[in-house]
Short mmCIF file of the C-alpha atoms (twelve columns), coordinates in Angstrom:
data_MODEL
# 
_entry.id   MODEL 
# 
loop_
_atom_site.group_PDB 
_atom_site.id 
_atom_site.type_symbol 
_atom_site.label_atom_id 
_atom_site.label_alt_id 
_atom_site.label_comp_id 
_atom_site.label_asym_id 
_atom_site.label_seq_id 
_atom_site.Cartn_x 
_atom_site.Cartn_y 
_atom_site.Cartn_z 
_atom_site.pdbx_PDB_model_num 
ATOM 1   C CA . UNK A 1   -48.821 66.973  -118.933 1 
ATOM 2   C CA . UNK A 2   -49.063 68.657  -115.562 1 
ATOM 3   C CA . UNK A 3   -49.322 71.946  -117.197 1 
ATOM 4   C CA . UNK A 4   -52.801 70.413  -118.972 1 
ATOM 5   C CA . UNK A 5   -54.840 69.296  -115.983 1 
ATOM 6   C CA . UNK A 6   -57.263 70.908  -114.132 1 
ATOM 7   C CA . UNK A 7   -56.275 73.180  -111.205 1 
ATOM 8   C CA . UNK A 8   -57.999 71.120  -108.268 1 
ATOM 9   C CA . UNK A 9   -55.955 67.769  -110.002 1 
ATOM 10  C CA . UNK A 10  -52.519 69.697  -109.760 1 
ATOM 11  C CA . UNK A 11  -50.347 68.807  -106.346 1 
ATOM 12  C CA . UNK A 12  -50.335 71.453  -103.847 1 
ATOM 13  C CA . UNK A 13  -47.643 73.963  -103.708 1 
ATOM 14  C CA . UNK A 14  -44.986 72.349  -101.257 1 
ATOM 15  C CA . UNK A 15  -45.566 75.522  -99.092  1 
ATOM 16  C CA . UNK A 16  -48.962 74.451  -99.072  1 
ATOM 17  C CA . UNK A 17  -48.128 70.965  -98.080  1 
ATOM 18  C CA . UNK A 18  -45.973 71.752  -95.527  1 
ATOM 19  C CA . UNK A 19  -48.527 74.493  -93.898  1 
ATOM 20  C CA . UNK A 20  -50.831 71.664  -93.516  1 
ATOM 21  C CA . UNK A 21  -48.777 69.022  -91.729  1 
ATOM 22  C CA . UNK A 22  -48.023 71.913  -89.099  1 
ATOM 23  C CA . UNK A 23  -51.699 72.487  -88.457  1 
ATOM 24  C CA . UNK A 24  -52.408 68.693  -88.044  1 
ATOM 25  C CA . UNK A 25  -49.749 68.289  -85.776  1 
ATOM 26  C CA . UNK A 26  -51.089 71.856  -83.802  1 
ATOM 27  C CA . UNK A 27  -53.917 70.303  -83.222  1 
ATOM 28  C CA . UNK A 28  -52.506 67.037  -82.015  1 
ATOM 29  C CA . UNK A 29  -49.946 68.542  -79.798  1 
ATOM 30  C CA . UNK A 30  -52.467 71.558  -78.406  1 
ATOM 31  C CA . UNK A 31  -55.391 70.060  -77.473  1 
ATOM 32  C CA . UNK A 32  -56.207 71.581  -74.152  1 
ATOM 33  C CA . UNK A 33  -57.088 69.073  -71.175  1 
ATOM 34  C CA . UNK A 34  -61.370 70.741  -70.077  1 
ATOM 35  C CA . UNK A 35  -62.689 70.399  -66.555  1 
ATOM 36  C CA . UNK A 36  -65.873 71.975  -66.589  1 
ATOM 37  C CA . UNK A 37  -64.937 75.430  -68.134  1 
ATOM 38  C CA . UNK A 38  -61.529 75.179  -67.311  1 
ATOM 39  C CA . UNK A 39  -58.442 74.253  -69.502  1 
ATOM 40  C CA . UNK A 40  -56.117 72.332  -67.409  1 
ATOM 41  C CA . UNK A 41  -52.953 70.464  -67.818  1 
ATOM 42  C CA . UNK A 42  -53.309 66.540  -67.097  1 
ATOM 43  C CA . UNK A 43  -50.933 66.791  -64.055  1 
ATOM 44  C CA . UNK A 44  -53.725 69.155  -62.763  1 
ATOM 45  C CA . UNK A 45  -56.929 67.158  -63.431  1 
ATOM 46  C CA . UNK A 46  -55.092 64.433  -61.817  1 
ATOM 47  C CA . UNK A 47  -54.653 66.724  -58.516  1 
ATOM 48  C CA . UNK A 48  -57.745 67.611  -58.551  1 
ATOM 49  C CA . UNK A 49  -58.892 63.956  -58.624  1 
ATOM 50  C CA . UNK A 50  -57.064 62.813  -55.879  1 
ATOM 51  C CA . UNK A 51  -58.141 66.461  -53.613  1 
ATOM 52  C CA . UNK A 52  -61.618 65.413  -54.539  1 
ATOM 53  C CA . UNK A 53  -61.550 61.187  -53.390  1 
ATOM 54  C CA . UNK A 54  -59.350 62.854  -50.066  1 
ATOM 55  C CA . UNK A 55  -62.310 64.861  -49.252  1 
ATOM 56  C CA . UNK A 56  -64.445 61.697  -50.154  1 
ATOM 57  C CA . UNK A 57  -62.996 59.514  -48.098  1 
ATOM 58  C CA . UNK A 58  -63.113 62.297  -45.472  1 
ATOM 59  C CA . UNK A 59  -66.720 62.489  -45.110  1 
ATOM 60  C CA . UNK A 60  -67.137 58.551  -45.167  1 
ATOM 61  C CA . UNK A 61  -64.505 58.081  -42.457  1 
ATOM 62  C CA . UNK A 62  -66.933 60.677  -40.561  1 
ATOM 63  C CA . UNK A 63  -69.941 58.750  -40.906  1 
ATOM 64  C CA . UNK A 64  -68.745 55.493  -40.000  1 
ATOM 65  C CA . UNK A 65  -67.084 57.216  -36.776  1 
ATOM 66  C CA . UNK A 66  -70.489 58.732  -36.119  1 
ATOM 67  C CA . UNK A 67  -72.536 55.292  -36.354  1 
ATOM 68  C CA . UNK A 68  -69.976 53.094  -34.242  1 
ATOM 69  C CA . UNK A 69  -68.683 55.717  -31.519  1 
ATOM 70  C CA . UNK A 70  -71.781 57.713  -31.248  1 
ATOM 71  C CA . UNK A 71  -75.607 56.413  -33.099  1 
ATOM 72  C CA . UNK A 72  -74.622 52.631  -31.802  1 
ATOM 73  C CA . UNK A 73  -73.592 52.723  -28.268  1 
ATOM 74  C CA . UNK A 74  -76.700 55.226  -27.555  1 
ATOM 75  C CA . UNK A 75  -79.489 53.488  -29.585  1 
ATOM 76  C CA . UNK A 76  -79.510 56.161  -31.904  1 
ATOM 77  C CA . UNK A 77  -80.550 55.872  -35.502  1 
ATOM 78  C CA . UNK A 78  -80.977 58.332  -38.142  1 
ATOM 79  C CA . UNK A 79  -82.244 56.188  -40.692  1 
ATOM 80  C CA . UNK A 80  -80.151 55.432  -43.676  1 
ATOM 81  C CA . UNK A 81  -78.442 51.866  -43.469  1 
ATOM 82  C CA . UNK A 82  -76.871 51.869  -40.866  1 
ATOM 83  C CA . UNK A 83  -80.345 52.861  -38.766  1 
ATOM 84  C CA . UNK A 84  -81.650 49.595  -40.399  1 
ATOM 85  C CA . UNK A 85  -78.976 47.829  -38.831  1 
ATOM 86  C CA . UNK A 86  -78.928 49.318  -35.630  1 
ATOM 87  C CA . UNK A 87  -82.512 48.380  -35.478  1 
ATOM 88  C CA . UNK A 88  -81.895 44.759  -36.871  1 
ATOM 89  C CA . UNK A 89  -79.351 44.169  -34.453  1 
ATOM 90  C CA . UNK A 90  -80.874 44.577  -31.525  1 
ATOM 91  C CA . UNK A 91  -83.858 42.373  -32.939  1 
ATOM 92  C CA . UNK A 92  -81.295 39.930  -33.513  1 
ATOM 93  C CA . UNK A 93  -79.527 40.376  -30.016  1 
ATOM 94  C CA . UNK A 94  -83.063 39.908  -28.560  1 
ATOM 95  C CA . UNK A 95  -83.477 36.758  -30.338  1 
ATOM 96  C CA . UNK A 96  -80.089 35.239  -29.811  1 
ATOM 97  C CA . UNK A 97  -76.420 36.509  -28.403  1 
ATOM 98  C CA . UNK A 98  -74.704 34.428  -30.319  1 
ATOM 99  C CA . UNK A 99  -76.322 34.987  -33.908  1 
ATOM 100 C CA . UNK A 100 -75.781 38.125  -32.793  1 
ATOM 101 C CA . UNK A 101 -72.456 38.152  -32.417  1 
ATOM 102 C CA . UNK A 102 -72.127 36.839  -36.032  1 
ATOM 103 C CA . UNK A 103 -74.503 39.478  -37.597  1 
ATOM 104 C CA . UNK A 104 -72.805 42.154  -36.320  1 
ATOM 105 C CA . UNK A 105 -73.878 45.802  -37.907  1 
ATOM 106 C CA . UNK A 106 -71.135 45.768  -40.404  1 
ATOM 107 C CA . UNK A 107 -72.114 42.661  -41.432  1 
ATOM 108 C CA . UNK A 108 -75.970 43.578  -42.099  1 
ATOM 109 C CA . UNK A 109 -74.906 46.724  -43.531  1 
ATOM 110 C CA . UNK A 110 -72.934 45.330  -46.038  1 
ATOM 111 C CA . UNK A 111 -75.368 42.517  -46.780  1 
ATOM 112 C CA . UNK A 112 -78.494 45.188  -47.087  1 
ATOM 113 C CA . UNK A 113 -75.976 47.448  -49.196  1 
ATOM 114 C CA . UNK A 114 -74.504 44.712  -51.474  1 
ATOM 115 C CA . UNK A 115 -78.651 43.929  -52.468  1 
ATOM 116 C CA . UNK A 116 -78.877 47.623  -52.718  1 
ATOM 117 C CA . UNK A 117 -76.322 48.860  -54.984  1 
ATOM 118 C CA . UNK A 118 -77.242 45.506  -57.554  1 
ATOM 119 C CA . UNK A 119 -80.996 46.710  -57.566  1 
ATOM 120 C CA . UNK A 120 -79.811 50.228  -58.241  1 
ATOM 121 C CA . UNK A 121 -77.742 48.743  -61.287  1 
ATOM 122 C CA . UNK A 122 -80.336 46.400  -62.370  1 
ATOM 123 C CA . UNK A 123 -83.233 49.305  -62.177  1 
ATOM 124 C CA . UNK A 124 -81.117 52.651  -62.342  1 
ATOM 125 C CA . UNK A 125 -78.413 51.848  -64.681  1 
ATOM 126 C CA . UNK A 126 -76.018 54.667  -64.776  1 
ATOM 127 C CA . UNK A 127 -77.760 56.618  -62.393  1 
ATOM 128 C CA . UNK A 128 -75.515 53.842  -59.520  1 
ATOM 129 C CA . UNK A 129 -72.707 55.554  -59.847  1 
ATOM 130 C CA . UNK A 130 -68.901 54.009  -59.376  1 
ATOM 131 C CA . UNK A 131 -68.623 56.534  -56.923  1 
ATOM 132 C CA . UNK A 132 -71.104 56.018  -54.734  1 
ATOM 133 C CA . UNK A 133 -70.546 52.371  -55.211  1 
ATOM 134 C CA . UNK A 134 -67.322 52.561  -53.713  1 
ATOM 135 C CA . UNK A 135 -68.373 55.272  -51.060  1 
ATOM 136 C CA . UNK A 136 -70.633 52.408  -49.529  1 
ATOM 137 C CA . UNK A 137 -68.602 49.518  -50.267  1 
ATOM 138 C CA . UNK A 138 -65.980 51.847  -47.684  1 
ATOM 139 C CA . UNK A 139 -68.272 53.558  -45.499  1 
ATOM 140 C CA . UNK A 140 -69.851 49.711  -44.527  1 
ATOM 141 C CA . UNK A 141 -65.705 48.554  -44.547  1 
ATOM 142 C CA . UNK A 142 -64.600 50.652  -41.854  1 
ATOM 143 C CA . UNK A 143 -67.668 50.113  -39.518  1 
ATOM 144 C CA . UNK A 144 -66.355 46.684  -40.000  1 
ATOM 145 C CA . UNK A 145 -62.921 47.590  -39.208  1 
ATOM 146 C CA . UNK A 146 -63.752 49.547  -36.175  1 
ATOM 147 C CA . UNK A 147 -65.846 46.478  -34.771  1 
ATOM 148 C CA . UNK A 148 -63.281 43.975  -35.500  1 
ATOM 149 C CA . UNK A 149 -60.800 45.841  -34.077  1 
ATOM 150 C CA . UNK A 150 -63.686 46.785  -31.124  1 
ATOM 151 C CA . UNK A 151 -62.030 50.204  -30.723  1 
ATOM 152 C CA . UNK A 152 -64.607 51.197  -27.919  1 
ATOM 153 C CA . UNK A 153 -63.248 48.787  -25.596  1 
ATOM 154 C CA . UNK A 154 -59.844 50.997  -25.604  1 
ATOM 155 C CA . UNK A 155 -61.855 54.208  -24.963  1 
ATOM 156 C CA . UNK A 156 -64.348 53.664  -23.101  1 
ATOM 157 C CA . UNK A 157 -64.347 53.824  -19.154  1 
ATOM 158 C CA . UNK A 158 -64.493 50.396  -17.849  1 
ATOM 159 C CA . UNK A 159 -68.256 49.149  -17.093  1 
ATOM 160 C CA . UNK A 160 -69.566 51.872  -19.780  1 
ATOM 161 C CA . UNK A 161 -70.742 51.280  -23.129  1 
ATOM 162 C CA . UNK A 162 -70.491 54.821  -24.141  1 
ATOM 163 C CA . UNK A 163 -67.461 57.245  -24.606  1 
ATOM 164 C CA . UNK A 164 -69.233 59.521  -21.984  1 
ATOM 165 C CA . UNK A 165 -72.407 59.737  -19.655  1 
ATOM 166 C CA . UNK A 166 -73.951 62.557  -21.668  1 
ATOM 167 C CA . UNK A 167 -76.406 61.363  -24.124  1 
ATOM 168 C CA . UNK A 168 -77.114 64.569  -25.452  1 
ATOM 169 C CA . UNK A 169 -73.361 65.810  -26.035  1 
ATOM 170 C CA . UNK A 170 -73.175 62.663  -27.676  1 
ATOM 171 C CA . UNK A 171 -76.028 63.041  -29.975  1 
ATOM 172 C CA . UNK A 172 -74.916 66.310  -31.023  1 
ATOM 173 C CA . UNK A 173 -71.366 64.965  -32.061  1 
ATOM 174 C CA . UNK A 174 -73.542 62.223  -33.917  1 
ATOM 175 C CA . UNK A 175 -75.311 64.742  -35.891  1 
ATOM 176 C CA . UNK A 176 -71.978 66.928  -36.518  1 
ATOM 177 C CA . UNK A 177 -70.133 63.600  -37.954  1 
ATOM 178 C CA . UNK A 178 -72.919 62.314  -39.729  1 
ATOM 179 C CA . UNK A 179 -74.266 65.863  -41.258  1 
ATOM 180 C CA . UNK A 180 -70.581 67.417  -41.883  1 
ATOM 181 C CA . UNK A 181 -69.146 63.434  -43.952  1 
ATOM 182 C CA . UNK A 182 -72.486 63.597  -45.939  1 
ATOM 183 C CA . UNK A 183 -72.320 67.158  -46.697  1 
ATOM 184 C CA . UNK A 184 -68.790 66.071  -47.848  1 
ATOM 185 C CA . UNK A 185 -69.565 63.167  -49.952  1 
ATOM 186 C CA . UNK A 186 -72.866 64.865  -51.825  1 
ATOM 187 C CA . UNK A 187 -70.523 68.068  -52.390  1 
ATOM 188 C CA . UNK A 188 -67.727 65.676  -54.508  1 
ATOM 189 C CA . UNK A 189 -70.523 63.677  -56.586  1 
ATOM 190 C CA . UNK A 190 -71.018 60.518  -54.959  1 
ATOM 191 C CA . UNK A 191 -73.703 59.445  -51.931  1 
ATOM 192 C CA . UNK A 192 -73.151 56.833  -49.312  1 
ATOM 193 C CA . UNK A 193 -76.088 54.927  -50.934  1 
ATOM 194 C CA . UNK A 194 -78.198 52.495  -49.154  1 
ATOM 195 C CA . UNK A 195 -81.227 54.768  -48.729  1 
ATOM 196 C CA . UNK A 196 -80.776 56.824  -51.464  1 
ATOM 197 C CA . UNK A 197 -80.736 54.295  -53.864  1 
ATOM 198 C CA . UNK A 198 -84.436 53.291  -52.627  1 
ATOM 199 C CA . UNK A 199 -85.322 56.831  -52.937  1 
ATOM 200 C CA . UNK A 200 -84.133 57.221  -56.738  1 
ATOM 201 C CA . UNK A 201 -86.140 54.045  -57.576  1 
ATOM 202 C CA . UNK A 202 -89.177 55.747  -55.958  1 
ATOM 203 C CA . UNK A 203 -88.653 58.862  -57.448  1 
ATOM 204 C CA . UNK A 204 -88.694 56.841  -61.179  1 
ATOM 205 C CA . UNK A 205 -92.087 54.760  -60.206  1 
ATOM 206 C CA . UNK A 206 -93.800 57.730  -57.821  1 
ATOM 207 C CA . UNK A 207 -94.023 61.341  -58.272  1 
ATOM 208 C CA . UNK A 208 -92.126 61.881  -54.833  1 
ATOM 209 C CA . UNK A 209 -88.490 63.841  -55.363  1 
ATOM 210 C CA . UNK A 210 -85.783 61.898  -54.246  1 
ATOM 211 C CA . UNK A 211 -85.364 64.614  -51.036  1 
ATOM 212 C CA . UNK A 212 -88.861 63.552  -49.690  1 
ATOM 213 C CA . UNK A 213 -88.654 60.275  -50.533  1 
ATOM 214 C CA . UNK A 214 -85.279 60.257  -48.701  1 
ATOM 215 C CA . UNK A 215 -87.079 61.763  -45.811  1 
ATOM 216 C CA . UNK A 216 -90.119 59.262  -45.226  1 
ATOM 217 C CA . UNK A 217 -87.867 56.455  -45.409  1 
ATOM 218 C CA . UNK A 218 -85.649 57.731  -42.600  1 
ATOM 219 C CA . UNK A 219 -88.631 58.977  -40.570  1 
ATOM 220 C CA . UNK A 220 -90.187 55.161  -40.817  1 
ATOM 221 C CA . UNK A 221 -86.572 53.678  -39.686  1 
ATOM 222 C CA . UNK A 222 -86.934 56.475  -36.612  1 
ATOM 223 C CA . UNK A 223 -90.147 55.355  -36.183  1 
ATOM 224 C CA . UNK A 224 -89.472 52.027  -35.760  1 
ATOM 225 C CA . UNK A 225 -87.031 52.618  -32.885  1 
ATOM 226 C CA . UNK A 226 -89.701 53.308  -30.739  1 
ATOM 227 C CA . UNK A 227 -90.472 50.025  -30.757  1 
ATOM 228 C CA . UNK A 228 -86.916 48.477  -30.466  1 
ATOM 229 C CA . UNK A 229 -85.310 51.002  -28.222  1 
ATOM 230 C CA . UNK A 230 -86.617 53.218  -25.255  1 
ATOM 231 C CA . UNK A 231 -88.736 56.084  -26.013  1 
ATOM 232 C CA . UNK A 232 -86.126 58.307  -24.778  1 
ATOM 233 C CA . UNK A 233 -83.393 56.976  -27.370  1 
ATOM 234 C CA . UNK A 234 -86.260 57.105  -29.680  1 
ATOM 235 C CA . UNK A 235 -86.820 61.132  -29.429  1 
ATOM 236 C CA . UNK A 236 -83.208 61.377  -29.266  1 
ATOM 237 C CA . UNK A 237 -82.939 59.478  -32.565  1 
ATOM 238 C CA . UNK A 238 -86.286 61.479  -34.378  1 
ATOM 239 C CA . UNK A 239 -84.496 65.151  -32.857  1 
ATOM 240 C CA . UNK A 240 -81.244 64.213  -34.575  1 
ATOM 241 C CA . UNK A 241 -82.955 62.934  -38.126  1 
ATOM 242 C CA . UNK A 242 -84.503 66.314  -38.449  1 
ATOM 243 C CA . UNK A 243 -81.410 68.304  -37.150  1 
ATOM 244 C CA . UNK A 244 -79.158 66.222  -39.379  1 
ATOM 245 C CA . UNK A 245 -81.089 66.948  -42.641  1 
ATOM 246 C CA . UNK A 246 -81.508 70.655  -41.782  1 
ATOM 247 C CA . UNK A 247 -77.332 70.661  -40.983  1 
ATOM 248 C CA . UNK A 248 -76.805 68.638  -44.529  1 
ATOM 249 C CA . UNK A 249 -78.405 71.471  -46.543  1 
ATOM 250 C CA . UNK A 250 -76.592 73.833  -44.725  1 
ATOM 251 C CA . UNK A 251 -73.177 72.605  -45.132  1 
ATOM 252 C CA . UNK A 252 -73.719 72.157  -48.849  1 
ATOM 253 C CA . UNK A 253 -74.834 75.100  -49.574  1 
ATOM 254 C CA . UNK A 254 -72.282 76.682  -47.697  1 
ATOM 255 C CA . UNK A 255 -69.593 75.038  -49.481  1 
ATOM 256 C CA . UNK A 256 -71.098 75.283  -52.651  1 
ATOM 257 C CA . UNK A 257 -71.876 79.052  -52.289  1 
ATOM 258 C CA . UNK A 258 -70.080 81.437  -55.418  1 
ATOM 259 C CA . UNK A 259 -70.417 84.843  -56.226  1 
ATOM 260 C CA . UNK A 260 -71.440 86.774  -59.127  1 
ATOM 261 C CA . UNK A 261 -69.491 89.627  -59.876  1 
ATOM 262 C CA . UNK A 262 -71.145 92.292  -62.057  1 
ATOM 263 C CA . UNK A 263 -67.930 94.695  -63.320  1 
ATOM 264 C CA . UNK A 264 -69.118 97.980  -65.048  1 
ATOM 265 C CA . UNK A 265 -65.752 99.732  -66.695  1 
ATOM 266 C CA . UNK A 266 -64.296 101.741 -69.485  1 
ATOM 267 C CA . UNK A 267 -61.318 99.452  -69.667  1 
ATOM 268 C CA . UNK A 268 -62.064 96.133  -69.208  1 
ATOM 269 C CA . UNK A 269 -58.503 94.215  -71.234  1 
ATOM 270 C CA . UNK A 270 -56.611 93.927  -67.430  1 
ATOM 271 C CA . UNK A 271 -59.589 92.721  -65.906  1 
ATOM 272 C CA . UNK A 272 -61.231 90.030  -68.217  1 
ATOM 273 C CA . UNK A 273 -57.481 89.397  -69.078  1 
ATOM 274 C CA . UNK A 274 -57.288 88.171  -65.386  1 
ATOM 275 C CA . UNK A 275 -60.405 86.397  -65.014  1 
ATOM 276 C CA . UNK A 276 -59.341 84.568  -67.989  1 
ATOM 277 C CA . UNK A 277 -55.582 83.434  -66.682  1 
ATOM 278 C CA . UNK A 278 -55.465 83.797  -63.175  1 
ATOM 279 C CA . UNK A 279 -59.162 83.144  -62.286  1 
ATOM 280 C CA . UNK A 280 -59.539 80.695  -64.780  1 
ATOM 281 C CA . UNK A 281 -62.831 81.240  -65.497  1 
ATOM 282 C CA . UNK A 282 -65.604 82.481  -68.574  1 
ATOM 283 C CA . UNK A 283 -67.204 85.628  -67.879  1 
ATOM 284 C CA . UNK A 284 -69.676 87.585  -70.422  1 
ATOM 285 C CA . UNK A 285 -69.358 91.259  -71.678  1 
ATOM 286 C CA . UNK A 286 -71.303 93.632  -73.435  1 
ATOM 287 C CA . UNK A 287 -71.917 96.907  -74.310  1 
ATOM 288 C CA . UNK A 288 -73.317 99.940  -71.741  1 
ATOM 289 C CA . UNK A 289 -74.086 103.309 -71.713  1 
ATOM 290 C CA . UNK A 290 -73.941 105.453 -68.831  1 
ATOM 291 C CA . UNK A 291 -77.113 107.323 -67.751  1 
ATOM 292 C CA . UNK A 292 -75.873 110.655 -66.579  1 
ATOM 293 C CA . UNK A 293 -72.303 111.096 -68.420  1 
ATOM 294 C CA . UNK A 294 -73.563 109.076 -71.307  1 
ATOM 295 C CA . UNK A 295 -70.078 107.720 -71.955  1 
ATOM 296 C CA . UNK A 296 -69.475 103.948 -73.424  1 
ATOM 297 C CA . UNK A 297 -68.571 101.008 -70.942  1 
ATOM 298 C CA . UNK A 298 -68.507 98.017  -71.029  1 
ATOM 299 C CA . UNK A 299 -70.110 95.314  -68.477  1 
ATOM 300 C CA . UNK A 300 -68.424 92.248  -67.172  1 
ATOM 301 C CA . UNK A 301 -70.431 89.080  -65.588  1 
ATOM 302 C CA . UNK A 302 -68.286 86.263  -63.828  1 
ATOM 303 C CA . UNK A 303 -69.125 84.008  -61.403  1 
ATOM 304 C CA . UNK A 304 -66.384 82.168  -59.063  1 
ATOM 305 C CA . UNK A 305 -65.677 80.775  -55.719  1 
ATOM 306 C CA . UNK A 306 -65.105 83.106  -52.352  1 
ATOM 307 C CA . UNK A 307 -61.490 83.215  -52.463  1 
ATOM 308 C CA . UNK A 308 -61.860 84.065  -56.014  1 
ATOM 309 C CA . UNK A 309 -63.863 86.597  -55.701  1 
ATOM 310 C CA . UNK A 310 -61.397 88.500  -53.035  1 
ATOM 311 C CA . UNK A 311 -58.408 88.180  -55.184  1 
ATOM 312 C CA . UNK A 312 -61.094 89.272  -58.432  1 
ATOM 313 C CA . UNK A 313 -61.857 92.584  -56.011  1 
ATOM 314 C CA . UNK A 314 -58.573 93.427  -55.461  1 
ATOM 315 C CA . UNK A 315 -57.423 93.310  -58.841  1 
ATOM 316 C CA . UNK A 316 -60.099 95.493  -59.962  1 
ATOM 317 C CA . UNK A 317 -59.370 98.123  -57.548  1 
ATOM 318 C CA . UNK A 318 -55.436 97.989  -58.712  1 
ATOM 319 C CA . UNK A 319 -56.502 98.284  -62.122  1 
ATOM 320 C CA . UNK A 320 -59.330 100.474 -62.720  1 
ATOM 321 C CA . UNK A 321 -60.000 102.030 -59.530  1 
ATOM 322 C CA . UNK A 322 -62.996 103.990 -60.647  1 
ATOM 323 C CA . UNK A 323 -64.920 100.754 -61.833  1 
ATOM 324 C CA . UNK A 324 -68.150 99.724  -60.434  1 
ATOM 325 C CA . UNK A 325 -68.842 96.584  -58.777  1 
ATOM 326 C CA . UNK A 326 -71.313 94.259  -57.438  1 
ATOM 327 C CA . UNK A 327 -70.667 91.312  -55.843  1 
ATOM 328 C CA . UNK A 328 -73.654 89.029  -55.048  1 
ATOM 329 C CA . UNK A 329 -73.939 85.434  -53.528  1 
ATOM 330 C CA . UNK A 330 -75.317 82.879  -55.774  1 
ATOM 331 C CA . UNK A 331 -76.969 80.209  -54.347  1 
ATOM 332 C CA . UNK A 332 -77.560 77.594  -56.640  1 
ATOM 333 C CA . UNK A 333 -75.208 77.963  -60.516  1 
ATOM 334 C CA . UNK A 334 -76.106 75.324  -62.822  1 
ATOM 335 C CA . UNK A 335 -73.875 75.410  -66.102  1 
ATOM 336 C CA . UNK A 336 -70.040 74.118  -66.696  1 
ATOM 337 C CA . UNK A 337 -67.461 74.852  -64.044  1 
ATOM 338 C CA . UNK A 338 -69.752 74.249  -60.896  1 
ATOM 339 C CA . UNK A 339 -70.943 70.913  -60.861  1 
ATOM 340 C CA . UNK A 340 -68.967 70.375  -57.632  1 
ATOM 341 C CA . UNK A 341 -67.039 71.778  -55.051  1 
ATOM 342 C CA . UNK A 342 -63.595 71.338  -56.931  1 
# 
């Protein structure tokens, strides 16, 4: 009967069979683990996971030290939540010691955060991150911590307030902390958010961007300090808003820079070869001609991180000595495989 039926009603050849049961389980077994355009193994991602929340947690722990050792003690504020706070307390203080003493800047800060982050879920949806959830859920924690434990009483001089006489040193370390954690924090994917979840709402309802947005609500917290604080902590505190966002842009971009590599060769297998398994990274090829000998090349683009790039140049030079290269910083890459600094 078997003999009699149509060809596409017969069973498969048992070779046939057995050919497809390896593919299916190729493609269960081989699926390759993507982080941006890289293909790594999940023991990998994971360490690049935790690297990322270390340097996270870095940057917060650097804000928080900046606002209780340094912004506090000298009347400082450099808007964000914690200059709301700053300011708040000392209405407070003015008001009454001993509510005071209860509202405490961690405390306000977490209060004014807490509203925050559930009006940026309500309003922005996905936009309120988990990240950046957590990062101010900590960054408010330990300014707790360090008040509860009142860590400035065990370093500063007795009869001081401050960890030195120098306002100005003291400012400058403020701005260093606070401009260096940020940096840190923006760089891995998150935000410390207070103030820049106010900004994102204003950037959906105005046609501000969410960096000047950012910027008039920290200048009206800095503003506001003149009236609260002396006018001398107020110029200190409008001096180090300005120096602090110009120090933010810098740091990111600095550890965010990459360079393009533009590879012009006659043998390009070793070299894209390497850029593929060593670099881990894409690159794109095609075609040349050379002008004056006329002779067929071929032309490699990549783009990859610093350290990259040096071990890139050397392998080049091992490999094909007479290539030509050029080797450009890029700014700003948008596209898979640089969304961040891991």
């Amino acid at each position: 009967m078997k003999e009699n039926l149509p060809e596409n009603l017969q069973d498969p050849a048992p070779a046939e069979v057995e050919t497809a049961e390896v593919q299916e389980i190729e493609v269960k077994t081989e699926a390759p683990v993507v982080y941006g355009d890289k293909v790594l193994s999940p023991k990998e991602k994971r360490k690049r996971s935790v690297i990322n929340w270390l340097i996270t947690f870095v940057g917060i722990i650097m804000m928080s030290a900046s606002v209780y050792f340094f912004q506090t003690p000298n009347e400082i504020t450099m808007g964000g939540v914690a200059g709301i706070a700053i300011v708040l307390n000392e209405l407070i203080k003015g008001a009454s010691e001993q509510v005071a003493s209860i509202l405490t800047q961690g405390v306000i800060m977490a209060i004014i955060n807490v509203l925050l982050l559930i009006i940026g879920l309500i309003i922005l949806g996905k936009q309120c991150t988990i990240k950046t959830i957590i990062c101010s859920l900590f960054y408010t924690g330990f300014i707790w911590l360090f008040e509860y434990i009142d860590v400035m009483s065990y370093l500063t001089p007795e009869g001081m307030n401050t960890l030195t006489n120098q306002p100005f040193l003291e400012l400058v370390y403020a701005i260093l902390l606070f401009g260096i954690g940020g940096a840190l924090i923006f760089n891995c994917g998150a935000s410390s958010g207070g103030t820049d979840i106010i900004a994102l709402i204003l950037k959906k309802y105005t046609s501000l961007n969410v960096g000047m947005a950012l910027m008039l609500i920290d200048l009206v917290i800095v503003l506001i300090s003149f009236y609260t604080f002396s006018v001398t902590s107020a110029l200190f505190s409008l001096l180090g808003l300005f120096t602090k966002s110009f120090l933010l842009d810098s740091v990111i971009e600095a550890i965010g820079k990459t360079k393009c590599l533009t590879i012009i060769t006659p043998n390009p297998e070793i070299i894209s070869e390497y850029i593929l398994k060593v670099i881990n990274h894409g690159y794109t090829m095609y075609d040349a001609e050379g002008g004056y000998t006329h002779t067929q090349k071929k032309v490699i683009i990549t783009v990859c991180k610093r350290g990259e790039a040096l071990k890139l140049k050397m392998q080049i030079h091992k490999a094909d000595p007479q290539a030509f290269v050029i080797i450009t910083d890029a700014n700003e890459i948008l596209g898979k495989g640089f969304g961040g600094t891991l």
